[in-house]
N, C-alpha and C positions, 0 to 999 in steps of 0.2 A: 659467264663462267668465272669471272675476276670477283664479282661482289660477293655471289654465293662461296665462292672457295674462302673468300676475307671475312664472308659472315660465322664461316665452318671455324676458320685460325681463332677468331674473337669467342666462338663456343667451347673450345677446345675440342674441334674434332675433324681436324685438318687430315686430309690422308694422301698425299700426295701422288700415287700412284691411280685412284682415281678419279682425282681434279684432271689429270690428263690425258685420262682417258675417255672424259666427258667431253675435257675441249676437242680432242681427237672427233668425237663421234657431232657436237653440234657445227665444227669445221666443216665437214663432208655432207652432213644433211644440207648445209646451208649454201654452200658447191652445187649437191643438185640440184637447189631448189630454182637457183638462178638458173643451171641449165634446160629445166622444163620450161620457165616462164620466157626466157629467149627462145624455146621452141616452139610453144602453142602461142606465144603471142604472134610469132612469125606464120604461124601455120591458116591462124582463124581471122589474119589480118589487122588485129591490130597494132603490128608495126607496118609499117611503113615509111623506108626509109629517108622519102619526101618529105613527109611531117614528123618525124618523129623528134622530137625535143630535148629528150635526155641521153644520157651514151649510147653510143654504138650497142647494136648488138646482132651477131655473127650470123645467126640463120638470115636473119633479113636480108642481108647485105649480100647473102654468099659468101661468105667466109667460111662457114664449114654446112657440113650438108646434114637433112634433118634427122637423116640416119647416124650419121655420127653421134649429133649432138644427144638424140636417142638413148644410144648407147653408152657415153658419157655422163648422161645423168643415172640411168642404174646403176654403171661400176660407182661413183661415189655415192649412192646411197650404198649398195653394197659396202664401200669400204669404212662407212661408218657401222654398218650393222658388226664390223669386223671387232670394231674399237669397243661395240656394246655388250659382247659377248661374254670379256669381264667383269663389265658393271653387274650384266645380270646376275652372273655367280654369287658377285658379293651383295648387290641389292635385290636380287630376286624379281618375282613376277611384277612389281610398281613398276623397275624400271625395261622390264619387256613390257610391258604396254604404252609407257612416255616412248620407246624408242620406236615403234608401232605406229602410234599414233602421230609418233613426229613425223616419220617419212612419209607417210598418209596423208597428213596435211599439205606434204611439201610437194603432193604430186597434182593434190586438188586445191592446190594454189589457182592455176591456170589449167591444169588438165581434166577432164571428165565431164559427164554431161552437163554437169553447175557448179563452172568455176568460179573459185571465191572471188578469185580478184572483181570480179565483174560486179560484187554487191558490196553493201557494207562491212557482211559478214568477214571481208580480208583484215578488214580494221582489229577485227574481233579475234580473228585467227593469230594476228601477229602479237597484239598484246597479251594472248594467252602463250605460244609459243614458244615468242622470244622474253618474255617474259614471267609468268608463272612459271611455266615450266622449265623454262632452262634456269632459271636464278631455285627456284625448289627443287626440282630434278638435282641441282649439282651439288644443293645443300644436303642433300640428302643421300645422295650415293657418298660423300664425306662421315657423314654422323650417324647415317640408317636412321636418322629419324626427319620431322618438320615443325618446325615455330612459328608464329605469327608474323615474327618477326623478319623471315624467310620471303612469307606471302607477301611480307607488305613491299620490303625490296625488289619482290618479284613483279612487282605490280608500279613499281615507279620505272624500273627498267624495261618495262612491257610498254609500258607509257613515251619512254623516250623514244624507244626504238617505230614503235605505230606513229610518232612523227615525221620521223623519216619516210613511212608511205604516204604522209598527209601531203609534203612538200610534194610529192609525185605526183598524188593526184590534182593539187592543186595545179600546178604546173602543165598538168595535160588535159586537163577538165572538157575542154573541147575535141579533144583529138577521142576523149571515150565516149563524150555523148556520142559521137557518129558511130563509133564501133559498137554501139547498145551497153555501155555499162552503165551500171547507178553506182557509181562512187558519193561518198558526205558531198562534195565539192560539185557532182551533176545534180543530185538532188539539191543541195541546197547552197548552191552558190558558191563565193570565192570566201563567204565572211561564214556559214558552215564550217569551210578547212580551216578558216582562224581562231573558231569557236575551240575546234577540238583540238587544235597545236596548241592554244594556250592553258584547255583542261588540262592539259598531260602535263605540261609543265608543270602548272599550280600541284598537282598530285605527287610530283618526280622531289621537286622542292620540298612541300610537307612531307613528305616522308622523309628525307634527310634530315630537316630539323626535329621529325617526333624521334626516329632513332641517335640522334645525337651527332650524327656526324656532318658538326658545323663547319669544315673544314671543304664539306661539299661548295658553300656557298660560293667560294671565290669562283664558279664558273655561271653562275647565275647570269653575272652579265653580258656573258659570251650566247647564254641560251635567248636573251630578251633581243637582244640584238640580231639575231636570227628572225623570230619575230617580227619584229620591227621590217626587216627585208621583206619576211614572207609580205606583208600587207600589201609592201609599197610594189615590187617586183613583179612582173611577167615572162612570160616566157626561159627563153634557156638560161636567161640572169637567173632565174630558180635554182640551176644548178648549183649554182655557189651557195645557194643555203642550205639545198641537199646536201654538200658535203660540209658546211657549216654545226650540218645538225648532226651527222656522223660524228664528228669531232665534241658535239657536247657530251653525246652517247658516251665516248673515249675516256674524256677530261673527267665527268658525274662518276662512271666506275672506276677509277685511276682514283681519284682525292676521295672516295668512300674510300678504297681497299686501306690507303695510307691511312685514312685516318682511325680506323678500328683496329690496321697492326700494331699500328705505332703511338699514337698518340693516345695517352692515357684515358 
């Protein structure tokens, strides 16, 4: 939401009543999305919270019950459909179907009869998601139109963010082989997950320097360094590059936004 609105400011066609109502709406898709995948992960067994490696999470534990959580995940997808209702006004049928297809995706993340997460396909899903779609979705319900320049952004931010599930998978690689999934990291090992943390980077990277915003760079060594963990690290020490790599995601759309508002 932050790059695309800073890519809209730098086009001149910032509109500020719906950059927040995009954040508004990719907020709550992204709410439920966590809420189905703490529910059918708990439901079809793969949590367990004897092995389970990375945070807490609530249906497993009994912490709240799967009906709650049920119904928690539709009210916040609902209450972004709520936030989408003026997007569509002003951006029409593009963005009823990004909005469509967003919560669609977010339910067959882990729910239905072929859950993504369980294939590659999630890799695929997140860097389309979180990244096409929401860095051109947001540019675009801004300006009503899409640039290249959109896509390519969209696809570095797609890129960081599908690291954040690589650190996952890698980190549980064992725990999904038994549950039957094919994650990069079941199919192909631990140096598979480092193959494709490192593509995403090299991609997230070039693409700041072909759009000019050199200013990206100063987090590069925060992003290699991560890296560098992921190689060496197992187990729940993962976590801390999970949230390592969260924090690049942060730092990459923070120093773009500045540097295309501000700096000449």
């Amino acid at each position: 939401m932050v790059v695309g609105s800073a890519l809209a400011y730098r086009d001149g066609g910032f509109h500020l009543l719906a950059g927040l109502a995009a954040l508004w709406g990719a907020l709550w898709i992204q709410i439920g999305t966590n809420f189905v995948n703490d529910l059918y992960d708990a439901l079809t067994g793969v949590d367990r919270p004897e092995e389970r490696l990375g945070p807490p999470r609530a249906v497993a534990l009994g912490w709240i019950s799967p009906k709650t959580m049920f119904r928690a995940a539709w009210m916040a997808f609902g209450l972004a459909a709520l936030g989408g209702l003026y997007l569509i006004w002003r951006g029409g049928v593009p963005i009823l179907l990004i909005g469509v297809a967003s919560i669609l995706a977010g339910w067959a993340y882990t729910a239905g009869p072929f859950p993504l997460a369980r294939t590659p396909l999630a890799d695929l899903a997140v860097f389309v998601f979180f990244g096409l779609v929401a860095v051109g979705g947001t540019y675009y319900v801004h300006t009503l139109s899409l640039t290249p320049d959109a896509l390519l952004l969209g696809a570095a931010m797609g890129g960081l963010i599908t690291n954040i599930l690589v650190v996952n998978n890698v980190r549980d690689r064992w725990n999904d082989r038994r549950a039957g999934r094919r994650t990069v990291p079941v199919l192909f090992g631990k140096r598979g997950g480092l193959a494709e943390y490192l593509f995403f980077l090299a991609l997230a990277y070039g693409v700041a320097l072909y759009l000019g915003a050199f200013l990206v760079g100063v987090t590069l060594p925060l992003a290699l360094l991560q890296f560098l963990r992921l190689a060496a690290w197992e187990g729940r020490a993962l976590n801390r590059v999970l949230a390592g790599t969260g924090g690049v995601v942060f730092l990459y759309a923070l120093t773009f936004a500045l540097d295309v508002v501000f700096l000449p």
